[in-house]
N, C-alpha and C positions, 0 to 999 in steps of 0.2 A: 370781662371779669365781673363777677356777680359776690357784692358785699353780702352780710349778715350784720343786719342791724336787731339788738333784742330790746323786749323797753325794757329789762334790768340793768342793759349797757346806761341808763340814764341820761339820754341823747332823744333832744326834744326838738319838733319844729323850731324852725332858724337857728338852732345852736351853729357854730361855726366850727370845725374842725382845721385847727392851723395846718399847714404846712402840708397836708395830706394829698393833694392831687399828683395824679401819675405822668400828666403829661408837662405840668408847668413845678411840682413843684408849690405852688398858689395855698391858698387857705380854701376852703372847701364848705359849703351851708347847707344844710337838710331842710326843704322844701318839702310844701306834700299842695298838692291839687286833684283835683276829682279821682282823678286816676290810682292815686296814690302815692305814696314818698318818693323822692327823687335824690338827688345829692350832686352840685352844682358848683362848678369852680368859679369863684370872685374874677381871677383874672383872667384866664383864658376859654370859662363857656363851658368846658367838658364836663358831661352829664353824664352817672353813671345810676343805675334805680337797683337799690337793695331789694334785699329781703328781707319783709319784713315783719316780724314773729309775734303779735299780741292777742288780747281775748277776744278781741273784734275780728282780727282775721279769723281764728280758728273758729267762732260762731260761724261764720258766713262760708266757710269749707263744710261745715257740719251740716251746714241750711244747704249746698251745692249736691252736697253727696245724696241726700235726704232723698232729692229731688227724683 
């Protein structure tokens, strides 16, 4: 299952998302590392990686296509 995360949703590194995980239930944290954002349940571990829509990704699809 593949989120959409916007940055108009106003959901920022480490923000916590209560209650949201699928498998527990758990609160839920948006991480981001090299790779990019992530979304990571406190209690039980389940990682699931959005999508995720700002001016930095679409510069860097437009630098991709270019190419």
């Amino acid at each position: 299952m593949r989120e959409i995360v916007t940055a108009q949703s106003a959901l920022r590194e480490n923000s916590v998302l209560f209650k949201s995980c699928i498998r527990c239930s758990g609160d839920r944290q948006i991480r981001r590392d090299f790779e990019g954002f992530y979304i990571s349940c406190l209690a039980c571990g389940h990682i699931s990686y959005p999508e995720v829509h700002t001016e930095e990704v679409a510069r860097l699809l437009e630098w991709k296509t270019a190419s």
